[in-house]
Every structure is written in structure tokens, then in C-alpha cells.
PDB file of N, CA, C and O in Angstrom:
ATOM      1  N   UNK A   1      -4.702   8.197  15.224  1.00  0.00           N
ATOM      2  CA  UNK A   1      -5.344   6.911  15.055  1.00  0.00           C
ATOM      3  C   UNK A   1      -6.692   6.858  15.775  1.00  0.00           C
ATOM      4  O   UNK A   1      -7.164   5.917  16.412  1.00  0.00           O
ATOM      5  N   UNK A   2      -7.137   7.893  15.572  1.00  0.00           N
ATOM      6  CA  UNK A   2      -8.161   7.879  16.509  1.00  0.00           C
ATOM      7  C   UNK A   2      -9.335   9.782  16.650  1.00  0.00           C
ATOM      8  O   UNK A   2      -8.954  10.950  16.714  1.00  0.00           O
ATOM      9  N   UNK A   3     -10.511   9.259  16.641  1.00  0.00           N
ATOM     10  CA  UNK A   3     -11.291  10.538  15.864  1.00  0.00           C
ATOM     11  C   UNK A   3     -12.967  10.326  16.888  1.00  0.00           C
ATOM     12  O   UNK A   3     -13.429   9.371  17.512  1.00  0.00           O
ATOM     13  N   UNK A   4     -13.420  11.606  16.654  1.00  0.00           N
ATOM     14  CA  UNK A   4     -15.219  11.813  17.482  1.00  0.00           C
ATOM     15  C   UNK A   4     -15.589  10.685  16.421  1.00  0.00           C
ATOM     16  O   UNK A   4     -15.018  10.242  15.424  1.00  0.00           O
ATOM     17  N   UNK A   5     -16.851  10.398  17.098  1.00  0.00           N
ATOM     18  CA  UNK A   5     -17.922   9.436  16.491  1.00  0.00           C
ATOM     19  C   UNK A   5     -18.216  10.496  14.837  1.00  0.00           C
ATOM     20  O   UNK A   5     -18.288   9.942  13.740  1.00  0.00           O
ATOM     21  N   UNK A   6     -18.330  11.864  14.999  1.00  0.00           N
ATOM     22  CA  UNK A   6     -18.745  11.949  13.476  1.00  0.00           C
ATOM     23  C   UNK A   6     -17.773  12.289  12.664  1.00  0.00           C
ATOM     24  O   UNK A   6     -18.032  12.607  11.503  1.00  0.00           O
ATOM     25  N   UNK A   7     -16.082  12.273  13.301  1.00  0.00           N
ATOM     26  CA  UNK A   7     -14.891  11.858  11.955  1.00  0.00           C
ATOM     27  C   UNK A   7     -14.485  10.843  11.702  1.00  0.00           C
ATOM     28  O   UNK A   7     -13.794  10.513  10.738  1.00  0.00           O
ATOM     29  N   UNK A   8     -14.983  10.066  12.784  1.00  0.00           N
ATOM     30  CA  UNK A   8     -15.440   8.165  11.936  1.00  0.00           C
ATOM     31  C   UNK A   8     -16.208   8.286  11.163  1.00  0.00           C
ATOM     32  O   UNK A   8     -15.910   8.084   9.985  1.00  0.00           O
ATOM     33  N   UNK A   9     -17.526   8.673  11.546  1.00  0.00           N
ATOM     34  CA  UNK A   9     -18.547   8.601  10.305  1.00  0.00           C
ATOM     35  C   UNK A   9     -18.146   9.586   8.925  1.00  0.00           C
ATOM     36  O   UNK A   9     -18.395   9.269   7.762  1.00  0.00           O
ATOM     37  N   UNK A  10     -17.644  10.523   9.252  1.00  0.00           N
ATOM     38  CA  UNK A  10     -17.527  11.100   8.201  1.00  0.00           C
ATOM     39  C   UNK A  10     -16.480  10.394   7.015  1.00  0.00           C
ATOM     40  O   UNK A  10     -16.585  10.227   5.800  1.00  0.00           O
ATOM     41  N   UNK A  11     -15.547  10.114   7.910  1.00  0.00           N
ATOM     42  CA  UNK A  11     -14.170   9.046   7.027  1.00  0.00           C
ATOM     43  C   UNK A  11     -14.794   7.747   6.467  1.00  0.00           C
ATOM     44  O   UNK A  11     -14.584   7.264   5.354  1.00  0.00           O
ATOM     45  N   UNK A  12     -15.489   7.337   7.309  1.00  0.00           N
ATOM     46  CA  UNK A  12     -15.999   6.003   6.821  1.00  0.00           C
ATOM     47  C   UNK A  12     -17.209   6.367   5.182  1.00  0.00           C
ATOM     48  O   UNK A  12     -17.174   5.754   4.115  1.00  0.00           O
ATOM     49  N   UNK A  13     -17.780   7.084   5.416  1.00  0.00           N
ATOM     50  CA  UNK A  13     -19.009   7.083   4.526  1.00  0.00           C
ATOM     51  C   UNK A  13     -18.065   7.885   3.254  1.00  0.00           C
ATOM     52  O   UNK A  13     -18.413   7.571   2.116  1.00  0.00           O
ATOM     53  N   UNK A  14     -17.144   8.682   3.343  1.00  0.00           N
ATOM     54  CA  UNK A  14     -16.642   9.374   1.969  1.00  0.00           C
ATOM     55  C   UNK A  14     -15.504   7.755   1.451  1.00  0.00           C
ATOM     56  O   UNK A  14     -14.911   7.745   0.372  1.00  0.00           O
ATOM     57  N   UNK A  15     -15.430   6.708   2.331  1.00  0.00           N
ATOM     58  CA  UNK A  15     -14.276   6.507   1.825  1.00  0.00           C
ATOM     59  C   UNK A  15     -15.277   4.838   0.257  1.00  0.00           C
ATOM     60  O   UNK A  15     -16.368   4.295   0.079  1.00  0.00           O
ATOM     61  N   UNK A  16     -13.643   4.839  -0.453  1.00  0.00           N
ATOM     62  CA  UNK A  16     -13.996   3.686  -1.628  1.00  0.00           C
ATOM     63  C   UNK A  16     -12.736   3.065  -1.820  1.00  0.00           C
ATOM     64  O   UNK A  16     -11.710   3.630  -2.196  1.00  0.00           O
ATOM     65  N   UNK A  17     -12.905   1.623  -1.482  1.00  0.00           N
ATOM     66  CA  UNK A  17     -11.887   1.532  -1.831  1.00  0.00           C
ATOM     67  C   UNK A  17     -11.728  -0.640  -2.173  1.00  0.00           C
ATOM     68  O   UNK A  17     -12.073  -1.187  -1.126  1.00  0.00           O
ATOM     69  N   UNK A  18     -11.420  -1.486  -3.034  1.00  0.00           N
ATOM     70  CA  UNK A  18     -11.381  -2.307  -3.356  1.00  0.00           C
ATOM     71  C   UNK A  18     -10.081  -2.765  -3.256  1.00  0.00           C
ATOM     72  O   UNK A  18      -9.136  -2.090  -2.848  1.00  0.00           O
ATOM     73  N   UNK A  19     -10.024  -4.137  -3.704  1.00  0.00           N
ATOM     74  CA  UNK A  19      -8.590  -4.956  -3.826  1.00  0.00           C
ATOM     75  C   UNK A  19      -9.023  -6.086  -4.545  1.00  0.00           C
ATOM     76  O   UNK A  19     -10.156  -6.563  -4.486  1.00  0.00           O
ATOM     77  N   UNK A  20      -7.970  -6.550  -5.310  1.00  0.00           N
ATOM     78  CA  UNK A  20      -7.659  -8.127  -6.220  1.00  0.00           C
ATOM     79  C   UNK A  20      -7.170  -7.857  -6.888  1.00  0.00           C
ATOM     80  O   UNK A  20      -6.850  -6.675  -7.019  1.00  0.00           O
ATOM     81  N   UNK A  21      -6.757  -8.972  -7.862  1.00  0.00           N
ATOM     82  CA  UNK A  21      -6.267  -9.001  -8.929  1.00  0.00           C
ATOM     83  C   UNK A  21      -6.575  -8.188 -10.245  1.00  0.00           C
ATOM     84  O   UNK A  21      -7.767  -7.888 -10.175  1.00  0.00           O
ATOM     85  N   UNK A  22      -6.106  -7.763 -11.258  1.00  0.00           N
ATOM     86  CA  UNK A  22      -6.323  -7.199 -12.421  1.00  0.00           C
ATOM     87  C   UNK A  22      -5.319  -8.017 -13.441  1.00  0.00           C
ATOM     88  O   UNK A  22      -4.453  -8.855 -13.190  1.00  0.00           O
ATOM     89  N   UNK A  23      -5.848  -7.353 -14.909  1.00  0.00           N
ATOM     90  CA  UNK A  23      -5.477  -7.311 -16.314  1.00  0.00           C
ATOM     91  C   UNK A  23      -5.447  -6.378 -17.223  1.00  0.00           C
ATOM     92  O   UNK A  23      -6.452  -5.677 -17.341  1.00  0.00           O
ATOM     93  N   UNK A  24      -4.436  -6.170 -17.977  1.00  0.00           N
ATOM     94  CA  UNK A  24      -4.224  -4.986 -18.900  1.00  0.00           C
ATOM     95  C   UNK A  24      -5.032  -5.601 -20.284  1.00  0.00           C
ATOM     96  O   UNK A  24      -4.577  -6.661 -20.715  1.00  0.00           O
ATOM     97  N   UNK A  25      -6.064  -5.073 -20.922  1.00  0.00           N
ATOM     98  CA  UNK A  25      -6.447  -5.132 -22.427  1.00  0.00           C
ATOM     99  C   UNK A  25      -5.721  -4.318 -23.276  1.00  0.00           C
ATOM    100  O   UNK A  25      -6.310  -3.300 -23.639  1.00  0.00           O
ATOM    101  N   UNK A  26      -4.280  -4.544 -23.808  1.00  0.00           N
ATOM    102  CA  UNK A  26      -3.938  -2.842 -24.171  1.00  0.00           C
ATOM    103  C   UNK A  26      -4.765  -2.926 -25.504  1.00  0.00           C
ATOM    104  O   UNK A  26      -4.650  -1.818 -26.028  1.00  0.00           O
ATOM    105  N   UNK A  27      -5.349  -3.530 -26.092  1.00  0.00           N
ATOM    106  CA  UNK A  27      -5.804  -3.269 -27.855  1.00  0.00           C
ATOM    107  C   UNK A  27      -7.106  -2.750 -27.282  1.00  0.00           C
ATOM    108  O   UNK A  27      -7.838  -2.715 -28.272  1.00  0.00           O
ATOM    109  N   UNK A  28      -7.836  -2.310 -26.202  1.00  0.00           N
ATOM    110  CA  UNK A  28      -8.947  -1.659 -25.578  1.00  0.00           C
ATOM    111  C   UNK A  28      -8.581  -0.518 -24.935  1.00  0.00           C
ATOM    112  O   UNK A  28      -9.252   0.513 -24.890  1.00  0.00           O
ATOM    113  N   UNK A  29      -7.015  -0.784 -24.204  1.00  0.00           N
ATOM    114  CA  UNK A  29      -7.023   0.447 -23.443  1.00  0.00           C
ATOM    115  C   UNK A  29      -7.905   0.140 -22.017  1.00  0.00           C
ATOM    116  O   UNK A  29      -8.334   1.142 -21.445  1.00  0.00           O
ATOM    117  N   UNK A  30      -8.091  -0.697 -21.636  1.00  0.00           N
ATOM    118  CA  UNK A  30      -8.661  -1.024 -20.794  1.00  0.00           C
ATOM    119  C   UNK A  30      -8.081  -1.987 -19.656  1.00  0.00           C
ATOM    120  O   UNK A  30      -7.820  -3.132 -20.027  1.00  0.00           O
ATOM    121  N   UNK A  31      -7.813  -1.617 -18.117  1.00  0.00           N
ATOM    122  CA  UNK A  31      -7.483  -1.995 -16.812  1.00  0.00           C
ATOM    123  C   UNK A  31      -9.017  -2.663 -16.359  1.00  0.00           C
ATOM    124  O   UNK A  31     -10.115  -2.149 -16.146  1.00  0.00           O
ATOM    125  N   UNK A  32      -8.374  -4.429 -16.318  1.00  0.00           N
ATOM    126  CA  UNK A  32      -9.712  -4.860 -15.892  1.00  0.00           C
ATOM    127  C   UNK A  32      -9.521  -5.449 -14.404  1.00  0.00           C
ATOM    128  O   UNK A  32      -8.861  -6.467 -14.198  1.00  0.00           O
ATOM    129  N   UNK A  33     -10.263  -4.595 -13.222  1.00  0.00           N
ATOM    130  CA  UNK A  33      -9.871  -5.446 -11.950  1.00  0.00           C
ATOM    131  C   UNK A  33     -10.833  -6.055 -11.040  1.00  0.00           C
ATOM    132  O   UNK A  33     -11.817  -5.576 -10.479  1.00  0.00           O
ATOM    133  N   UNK A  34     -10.355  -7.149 -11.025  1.00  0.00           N
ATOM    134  CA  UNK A  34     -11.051  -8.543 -10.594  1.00  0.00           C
ATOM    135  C   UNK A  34     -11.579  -8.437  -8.915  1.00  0.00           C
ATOM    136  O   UNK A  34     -11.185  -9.215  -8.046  1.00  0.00           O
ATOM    137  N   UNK A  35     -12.307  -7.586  -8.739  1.00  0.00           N
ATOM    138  CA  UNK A  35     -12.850  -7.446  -7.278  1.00  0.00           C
ATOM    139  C   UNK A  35     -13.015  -8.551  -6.163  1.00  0.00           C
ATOM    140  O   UNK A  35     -14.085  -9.117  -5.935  1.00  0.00           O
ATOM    141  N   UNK A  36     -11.838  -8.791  -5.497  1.00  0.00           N
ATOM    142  CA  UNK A  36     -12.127  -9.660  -4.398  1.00  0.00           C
ATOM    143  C   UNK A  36     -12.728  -9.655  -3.238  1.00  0.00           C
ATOM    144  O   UNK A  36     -13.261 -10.661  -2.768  1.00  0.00           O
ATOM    145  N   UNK A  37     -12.694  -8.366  -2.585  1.00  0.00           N
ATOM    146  CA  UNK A  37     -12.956  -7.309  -1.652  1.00  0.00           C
ATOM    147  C   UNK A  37     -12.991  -6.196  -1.786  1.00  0.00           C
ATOM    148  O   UNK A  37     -12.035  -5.641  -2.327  1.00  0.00           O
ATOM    149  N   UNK A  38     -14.028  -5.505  -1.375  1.00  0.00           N
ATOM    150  CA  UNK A  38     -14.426  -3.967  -1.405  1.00  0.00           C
ATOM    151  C   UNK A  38     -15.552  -3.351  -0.273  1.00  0.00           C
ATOM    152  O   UNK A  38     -16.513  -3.842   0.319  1.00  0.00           O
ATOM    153  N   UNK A  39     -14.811  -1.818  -0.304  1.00  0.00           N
ATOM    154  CA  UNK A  39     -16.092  -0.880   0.567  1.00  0.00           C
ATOM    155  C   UNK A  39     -17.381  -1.332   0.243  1.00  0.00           C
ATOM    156  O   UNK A  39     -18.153  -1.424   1.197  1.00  0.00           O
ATOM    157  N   UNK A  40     -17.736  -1.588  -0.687  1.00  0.00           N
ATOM    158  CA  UNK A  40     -19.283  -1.773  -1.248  1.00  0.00           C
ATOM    159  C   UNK A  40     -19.345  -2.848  -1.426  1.00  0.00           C
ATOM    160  O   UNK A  40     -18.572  -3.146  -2.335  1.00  0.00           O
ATOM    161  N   UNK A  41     -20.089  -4.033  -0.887  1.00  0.00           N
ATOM    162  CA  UNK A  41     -20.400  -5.395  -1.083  1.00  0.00           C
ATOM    163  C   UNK A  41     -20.500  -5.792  -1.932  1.00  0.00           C
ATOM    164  O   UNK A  41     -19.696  -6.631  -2.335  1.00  0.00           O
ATOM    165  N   UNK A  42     -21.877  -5.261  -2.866  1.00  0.00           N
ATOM    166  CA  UNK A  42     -22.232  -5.653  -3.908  1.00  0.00           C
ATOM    167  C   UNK A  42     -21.192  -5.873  -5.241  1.00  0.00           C
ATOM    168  O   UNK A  42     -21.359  -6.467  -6.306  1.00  0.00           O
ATOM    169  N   UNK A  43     -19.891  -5.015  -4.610  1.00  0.00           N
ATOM    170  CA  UNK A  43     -18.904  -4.948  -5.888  1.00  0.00           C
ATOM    171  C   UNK A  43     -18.061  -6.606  -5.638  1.00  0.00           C
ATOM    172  O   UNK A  43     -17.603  -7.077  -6.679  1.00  0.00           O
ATOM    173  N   UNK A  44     -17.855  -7.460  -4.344  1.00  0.00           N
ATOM    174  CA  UNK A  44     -17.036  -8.448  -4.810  1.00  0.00           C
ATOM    175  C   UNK A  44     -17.637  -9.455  -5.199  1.00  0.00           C
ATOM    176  O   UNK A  44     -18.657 -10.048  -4.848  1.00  0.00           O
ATOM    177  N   UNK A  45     -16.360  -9.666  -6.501  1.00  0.00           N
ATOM    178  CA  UNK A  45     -16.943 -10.961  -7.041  1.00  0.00           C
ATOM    179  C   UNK A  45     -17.291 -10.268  -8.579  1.00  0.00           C
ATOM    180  O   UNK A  45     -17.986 -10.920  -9.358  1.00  0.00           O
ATOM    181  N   UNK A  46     -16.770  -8.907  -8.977  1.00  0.00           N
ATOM    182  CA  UNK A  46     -17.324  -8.395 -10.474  1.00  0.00           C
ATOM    183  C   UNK A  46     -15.737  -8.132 -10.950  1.00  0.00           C
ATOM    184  O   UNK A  46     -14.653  -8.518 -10.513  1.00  0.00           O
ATOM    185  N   UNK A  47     -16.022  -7.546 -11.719  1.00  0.00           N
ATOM    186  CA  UNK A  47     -14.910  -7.556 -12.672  1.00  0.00           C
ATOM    187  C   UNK A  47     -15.419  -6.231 -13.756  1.00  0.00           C
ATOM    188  O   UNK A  47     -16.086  -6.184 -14.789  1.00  0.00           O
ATOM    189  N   UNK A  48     -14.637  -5.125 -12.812  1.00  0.00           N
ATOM    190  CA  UNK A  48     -14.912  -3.499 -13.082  1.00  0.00           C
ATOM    191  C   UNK A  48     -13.815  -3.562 -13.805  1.00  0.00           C
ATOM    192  O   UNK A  48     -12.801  -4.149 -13.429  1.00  0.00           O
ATOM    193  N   UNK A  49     -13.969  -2.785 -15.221  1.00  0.00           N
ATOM    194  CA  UNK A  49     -13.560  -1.868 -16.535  1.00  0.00           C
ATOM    195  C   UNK A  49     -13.252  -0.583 -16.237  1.00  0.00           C
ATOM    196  O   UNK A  49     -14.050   0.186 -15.701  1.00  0.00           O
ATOM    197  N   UNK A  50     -11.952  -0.252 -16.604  1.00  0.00           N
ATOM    198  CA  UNK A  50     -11.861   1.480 -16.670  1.00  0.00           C
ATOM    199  C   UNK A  50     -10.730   1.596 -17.827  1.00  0.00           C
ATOM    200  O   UNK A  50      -9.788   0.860 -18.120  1.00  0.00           O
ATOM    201  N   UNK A  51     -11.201   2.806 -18.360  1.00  0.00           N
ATOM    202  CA  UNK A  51      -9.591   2.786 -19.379  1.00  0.00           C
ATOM    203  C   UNK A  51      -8.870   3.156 -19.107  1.00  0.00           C
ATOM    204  O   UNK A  51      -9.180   3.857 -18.144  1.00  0.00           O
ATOM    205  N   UNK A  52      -7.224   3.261 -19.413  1.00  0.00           N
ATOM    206  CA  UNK A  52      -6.019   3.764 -18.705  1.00  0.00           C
ATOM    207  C   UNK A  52      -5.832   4.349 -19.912  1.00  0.00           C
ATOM    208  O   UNK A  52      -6.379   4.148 -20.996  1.00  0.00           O
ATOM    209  N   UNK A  53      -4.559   5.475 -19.406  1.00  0.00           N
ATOM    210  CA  UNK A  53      -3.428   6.185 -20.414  1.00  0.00           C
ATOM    211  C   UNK A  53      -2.442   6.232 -19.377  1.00  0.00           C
ATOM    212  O   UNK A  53      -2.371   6.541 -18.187  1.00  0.00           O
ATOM    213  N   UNK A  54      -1.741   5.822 -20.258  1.00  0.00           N
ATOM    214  CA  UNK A  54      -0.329   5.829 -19.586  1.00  0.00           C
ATOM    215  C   UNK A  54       0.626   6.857 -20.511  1.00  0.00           C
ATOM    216  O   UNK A  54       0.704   6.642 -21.721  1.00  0.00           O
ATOM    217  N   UNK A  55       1.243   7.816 -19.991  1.00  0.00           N
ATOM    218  CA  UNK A  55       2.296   8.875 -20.652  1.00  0.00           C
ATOM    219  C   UNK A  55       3.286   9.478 -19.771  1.00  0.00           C
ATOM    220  O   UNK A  55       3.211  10.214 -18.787  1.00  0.00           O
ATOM    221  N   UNK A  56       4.416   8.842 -20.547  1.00  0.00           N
ATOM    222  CA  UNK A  56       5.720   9.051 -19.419  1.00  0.00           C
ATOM    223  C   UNK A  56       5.427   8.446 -18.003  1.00  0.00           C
ATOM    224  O   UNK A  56       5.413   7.234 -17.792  1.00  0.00           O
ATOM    225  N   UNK A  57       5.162   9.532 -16.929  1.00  0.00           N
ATOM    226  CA  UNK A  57       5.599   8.783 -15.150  1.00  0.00           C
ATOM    227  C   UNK A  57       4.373   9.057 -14.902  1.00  0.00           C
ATOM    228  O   UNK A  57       4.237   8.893 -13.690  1.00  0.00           O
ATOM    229  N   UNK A  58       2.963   9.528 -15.562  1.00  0.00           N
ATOM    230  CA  UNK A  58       1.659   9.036 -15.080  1.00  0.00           C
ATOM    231  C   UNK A  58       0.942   7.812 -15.509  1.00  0.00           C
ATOM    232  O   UNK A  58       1.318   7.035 -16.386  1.00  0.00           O
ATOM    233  N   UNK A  59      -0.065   7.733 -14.838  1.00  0.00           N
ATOM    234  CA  UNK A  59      -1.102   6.503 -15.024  1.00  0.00           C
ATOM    235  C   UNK A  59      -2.290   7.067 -14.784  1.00  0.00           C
ATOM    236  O   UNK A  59      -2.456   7.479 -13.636  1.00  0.00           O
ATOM    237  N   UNK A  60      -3.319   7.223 -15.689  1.00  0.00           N
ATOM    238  CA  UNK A  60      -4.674   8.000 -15.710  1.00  0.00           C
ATOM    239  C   UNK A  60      -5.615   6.881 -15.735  1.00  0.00           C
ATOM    240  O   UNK A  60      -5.964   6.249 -16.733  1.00  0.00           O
ATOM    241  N   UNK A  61      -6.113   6.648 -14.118  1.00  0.00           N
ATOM    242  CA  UNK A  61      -7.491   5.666 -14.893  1.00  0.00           C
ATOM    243  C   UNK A  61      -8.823   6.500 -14.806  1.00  0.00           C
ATOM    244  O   UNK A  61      -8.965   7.543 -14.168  1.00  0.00           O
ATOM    245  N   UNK A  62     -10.062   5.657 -15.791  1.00  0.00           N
ATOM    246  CA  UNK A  62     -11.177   6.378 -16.405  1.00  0.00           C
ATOM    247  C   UNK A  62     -12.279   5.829 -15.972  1.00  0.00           C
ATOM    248  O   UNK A  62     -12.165   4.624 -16.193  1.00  0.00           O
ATOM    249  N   UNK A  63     -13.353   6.063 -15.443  1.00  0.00           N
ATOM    250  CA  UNK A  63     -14.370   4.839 -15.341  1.00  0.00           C
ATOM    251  C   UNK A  63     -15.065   5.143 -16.522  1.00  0.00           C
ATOM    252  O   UNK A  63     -14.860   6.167 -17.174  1.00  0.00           O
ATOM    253  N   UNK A  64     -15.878   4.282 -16.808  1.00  0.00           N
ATOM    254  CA  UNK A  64     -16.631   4.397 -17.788  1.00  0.00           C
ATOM    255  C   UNK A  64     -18.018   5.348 -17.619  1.00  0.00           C
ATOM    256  O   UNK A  64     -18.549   5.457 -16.514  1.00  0.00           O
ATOM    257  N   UNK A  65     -18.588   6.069 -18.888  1.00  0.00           N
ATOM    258  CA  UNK A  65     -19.594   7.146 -18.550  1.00  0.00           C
ATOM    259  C   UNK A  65     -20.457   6.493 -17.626  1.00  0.00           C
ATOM    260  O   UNK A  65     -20.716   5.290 -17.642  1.00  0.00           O
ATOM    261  N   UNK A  66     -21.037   7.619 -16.549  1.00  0.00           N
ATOM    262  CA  UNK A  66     -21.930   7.106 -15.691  1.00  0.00           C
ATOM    263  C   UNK A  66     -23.099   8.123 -15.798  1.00  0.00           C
ATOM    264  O   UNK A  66     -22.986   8.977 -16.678  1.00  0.00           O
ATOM    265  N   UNK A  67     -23.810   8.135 -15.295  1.00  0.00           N
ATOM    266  CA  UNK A  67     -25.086   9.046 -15.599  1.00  0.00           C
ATOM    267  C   UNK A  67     -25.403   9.544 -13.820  1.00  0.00           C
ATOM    268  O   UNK A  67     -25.920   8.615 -13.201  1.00  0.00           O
ATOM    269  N   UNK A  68     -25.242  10.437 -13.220  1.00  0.00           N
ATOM    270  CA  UNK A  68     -25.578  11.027 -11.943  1.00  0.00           C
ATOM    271  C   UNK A  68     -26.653  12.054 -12.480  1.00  0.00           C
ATOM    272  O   UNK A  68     -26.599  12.749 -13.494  1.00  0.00           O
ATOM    273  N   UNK A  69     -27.921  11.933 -11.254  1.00  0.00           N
ATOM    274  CA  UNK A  69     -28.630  13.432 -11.960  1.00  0.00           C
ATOM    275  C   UNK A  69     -28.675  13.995 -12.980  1.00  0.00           C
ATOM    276  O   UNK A  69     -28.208  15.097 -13.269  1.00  0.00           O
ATOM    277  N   UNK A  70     -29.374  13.106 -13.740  1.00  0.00           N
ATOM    278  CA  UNK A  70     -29.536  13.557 -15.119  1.00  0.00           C
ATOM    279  C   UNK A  70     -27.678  13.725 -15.932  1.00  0.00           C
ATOM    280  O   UNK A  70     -27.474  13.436 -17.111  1.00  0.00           O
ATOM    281  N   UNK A  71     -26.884  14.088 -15.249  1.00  0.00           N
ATOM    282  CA  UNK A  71     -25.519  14.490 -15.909  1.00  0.00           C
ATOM    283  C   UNK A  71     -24.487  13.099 -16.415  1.00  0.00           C
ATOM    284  O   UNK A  71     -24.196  12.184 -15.645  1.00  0.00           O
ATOM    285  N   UNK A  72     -24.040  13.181 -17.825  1.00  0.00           N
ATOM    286  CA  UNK A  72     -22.937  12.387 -17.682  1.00  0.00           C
ATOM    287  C   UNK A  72     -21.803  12.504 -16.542  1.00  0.00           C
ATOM    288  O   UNK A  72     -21.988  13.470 -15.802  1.00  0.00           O
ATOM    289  N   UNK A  73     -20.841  11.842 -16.291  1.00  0.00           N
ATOM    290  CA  UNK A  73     -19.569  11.444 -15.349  1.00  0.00           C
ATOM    291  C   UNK A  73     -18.565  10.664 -16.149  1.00  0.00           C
ATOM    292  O   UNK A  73     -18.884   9.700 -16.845  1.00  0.00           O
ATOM    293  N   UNK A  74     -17.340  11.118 -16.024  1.00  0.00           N
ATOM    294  CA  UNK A  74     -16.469   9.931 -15.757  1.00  0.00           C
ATOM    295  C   UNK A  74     -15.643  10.169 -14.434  1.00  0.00           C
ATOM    296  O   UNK A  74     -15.465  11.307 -13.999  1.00  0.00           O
ATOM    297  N   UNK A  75     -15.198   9.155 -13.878  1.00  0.00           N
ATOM    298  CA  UNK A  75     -14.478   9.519 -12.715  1.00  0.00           C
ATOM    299  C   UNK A  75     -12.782   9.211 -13.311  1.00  0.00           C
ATOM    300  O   UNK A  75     -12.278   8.270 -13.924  1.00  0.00           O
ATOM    301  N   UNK A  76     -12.140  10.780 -12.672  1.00  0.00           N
ATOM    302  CA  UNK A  76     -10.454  10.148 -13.225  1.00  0.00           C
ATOM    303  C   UNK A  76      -9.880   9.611 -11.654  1.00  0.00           C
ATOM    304  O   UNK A  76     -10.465   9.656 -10.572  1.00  0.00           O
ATOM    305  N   UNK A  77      -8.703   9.168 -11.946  1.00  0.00           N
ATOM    306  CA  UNK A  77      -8.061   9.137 -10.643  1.00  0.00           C
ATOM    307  C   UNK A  77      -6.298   9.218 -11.160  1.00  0.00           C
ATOM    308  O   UNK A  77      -5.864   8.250 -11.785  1.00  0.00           O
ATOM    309  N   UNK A  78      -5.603  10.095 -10.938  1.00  0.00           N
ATOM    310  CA  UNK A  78      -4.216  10.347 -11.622  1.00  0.00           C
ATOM    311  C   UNK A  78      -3.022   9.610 -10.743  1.00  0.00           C
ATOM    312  O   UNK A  78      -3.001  10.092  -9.610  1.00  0.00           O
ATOM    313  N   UNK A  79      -2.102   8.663 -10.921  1.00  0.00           N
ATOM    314  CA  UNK A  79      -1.051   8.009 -10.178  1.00  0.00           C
ATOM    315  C   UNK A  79       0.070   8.503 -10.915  1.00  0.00           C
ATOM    316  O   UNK A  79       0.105   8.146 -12.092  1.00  0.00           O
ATOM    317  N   UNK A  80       0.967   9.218 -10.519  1.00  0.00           N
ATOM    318  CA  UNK A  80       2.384   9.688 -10.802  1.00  0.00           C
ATOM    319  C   UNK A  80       3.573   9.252 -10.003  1.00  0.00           C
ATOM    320  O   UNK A  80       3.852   9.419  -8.816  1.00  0.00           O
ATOM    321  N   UNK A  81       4.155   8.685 -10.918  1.00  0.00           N
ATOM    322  CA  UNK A  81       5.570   7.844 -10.539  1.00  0.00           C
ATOM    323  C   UNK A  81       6.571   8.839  -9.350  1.00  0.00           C
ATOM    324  O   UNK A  81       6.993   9.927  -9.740  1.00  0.00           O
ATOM    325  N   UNK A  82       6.798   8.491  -8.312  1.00  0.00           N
ATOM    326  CA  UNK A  82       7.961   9.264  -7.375  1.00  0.00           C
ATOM    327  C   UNK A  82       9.286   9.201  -8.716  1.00  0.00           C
ATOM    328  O   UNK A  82       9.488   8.582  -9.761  1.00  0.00           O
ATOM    329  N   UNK A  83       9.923  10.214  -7.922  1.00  0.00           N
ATOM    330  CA  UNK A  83      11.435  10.567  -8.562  1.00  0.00           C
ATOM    331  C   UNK A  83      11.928  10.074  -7.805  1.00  0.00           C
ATOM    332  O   UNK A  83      13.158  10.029  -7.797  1.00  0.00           O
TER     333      UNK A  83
END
């Protein structure tokens, strides 16, 4: 519980992370969540889009294309059900 000044900084600056409410669009395929609070300021108070797939005991969410350095992106993030 407890780290040097630069594995705070380091933990702090890699980390992302939000909370609130959401909604399922399933005729979009789309997880819409209602940003109440977040790492990044500018995000509460929006209402971020990503698409899901759901198959069997995973949950795949998608962000939508992003453009980094010239390159497309999507970001995944994979949630698999415990046994």
C-alpha cells in the first residue's frame, strides 16, 4: 500500500479509469456509459460509446476508431466470467 515517489507517479499517470451508470443499445451493439466520475476530467458529464460482443462467458468492449499518429486504433478490453 505504499510505493517511491516515481511508482506513484508511474501508477498514477498509466492509470484510466471512470464510473456511472450505463445502457445496452443491443440493435447497435453498443454499451453506452454515462460518465459521472473519471481519471480525466474532461470526461465527466459525457456519455462514451463502445461496442460490445458478448459470446458465451466473455464480454468484449470496443472503443470506437481513434486516430493516434497518423494510425487508426481501437482499444479492446476482454471481461471473462469466473467458473
Amino acid at each position: 500500500m505504499a510505493g517511491t515517489p516515481a511508482e506513484i507517479q508511474s501508477a498514477w499517470e498509466g492509470l484510466m479509469a471512470y464510473y456511472g451508470t450505463f445502457e445496452i443499445d443491443e440493435q447497435r451493439r453498443m454499451i453506452v456509459h454515462h460518465v459521472q466520475g473519471s481519471s480525466f476530467p474532461n470526461w465527466t458529464g459525457i456519455a462514451r460509446e463502445q461496442f460490445y460482443e458478448l459470446t458465451g462467458d466473455r464480454l468484449t468492449l470496443l472503443t470506437l476508431p481513434l486516430t493516434l499518429s497518423r494510425e487508426q486504433l481501437v482499444g479492446q478490453l476482454l471481461w471473462q466470467r469466473m467458473q
